[in-house]
BAGU-66071 format. One record per residue (C-alpha): residue in one letter; x, y, z. Coordinates in steps of 0.25 Angstrom, whole numbers, padded with zeros to 4 digits, always signed. Layout:
N
aXYZ;...
END
This chain:
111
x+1428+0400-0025;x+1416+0410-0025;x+1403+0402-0033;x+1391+0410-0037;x+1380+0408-0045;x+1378+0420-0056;x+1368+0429-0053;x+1369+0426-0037;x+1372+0435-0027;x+1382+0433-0019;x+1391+0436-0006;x+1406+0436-0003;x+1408+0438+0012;x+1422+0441+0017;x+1427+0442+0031;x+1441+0448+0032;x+1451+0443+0044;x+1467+0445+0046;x+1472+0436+0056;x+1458+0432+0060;x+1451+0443+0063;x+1443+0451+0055;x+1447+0464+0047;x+1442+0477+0046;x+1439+0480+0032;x+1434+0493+0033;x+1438+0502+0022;x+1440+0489+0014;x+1438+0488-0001;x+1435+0472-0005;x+1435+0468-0019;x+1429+0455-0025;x+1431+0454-0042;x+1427+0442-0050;x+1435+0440-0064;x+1434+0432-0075;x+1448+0429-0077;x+1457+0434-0065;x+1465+0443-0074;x+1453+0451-0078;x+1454+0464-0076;x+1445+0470-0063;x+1437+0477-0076;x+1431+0464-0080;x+1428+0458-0067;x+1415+0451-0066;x+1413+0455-0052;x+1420+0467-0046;x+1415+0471-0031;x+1421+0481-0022;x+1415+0480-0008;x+1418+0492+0002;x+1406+0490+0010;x+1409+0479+0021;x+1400+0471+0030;x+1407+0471+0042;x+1420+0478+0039;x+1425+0479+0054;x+1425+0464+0053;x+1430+0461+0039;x+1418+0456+0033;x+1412+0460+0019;x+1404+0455+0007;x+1405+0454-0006;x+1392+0454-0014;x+1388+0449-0026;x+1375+0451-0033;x+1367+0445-0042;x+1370+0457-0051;x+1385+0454-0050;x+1385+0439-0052;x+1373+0441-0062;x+1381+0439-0075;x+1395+0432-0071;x+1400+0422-0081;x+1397+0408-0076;x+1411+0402-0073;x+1422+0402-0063;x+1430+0416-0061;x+1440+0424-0051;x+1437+0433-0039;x+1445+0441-0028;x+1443+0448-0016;x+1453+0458-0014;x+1452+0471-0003;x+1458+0485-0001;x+1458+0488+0013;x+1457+0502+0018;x+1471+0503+0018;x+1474+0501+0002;x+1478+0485+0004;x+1473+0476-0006;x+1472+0461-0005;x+1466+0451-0013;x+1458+0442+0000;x+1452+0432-0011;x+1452+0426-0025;x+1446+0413-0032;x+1436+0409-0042;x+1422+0413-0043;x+1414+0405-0049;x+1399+0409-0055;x+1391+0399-0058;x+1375+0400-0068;x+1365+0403-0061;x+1352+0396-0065;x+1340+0404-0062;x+1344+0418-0069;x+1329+0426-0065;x+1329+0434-0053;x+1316+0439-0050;
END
């Protein structure tokens, strides 16, 4: 389960490996959506990020960032996230899937 606080930013680091060693994922695609309900369609997602900018992609590593702006005005409850990819050969795969929960936020100012 991913928990955040709304309106925090916030960072999901990813290391892909295949039998212990770390894969290339250059040319990669990586895709992280949070829904409401699982059946939502990708139109009504409350997160949708497509990341194609790697931190290391020789060595399979990556990020996904979340910003304040993102998680800014998220329902307070429990929801559903995946991260899936599309290498640069066309493959799609779903790597990860679970509940995301968003939990209120106290302090609301910023400056």
């Amino acid at each position: 389960m991913i928990k955040i606080f709304r309106g925090d930013d916030h960072t999901v680091s990813l290391i892909f490996e295949e039998g212990g060693a770390r894969k290339d994922i250059t040319g990669w695609v990586i895709f992280f959506t949070v829904k409401e309900k699982q059946d939502d369609s990708d139109d009504d997602a409350l997160i949708s990020k497509d990341v194609d900018t790697h931190t290391d992609a020789v060595n399979g590593e990556t990020k996904i960032v979340l910003t304040d702006e993102d998680t800014d005005d998220l329902p307070i409850g429990t929801h559903y996230y995946d991260i899936q990819y599309k290498d640069d050969g066309g493959l799609i795969k779903t790597v990860l899937s679970g509940r995301f929960r968003v939990m209120g936020d106290i302090t609301r100012r910023i400056a």
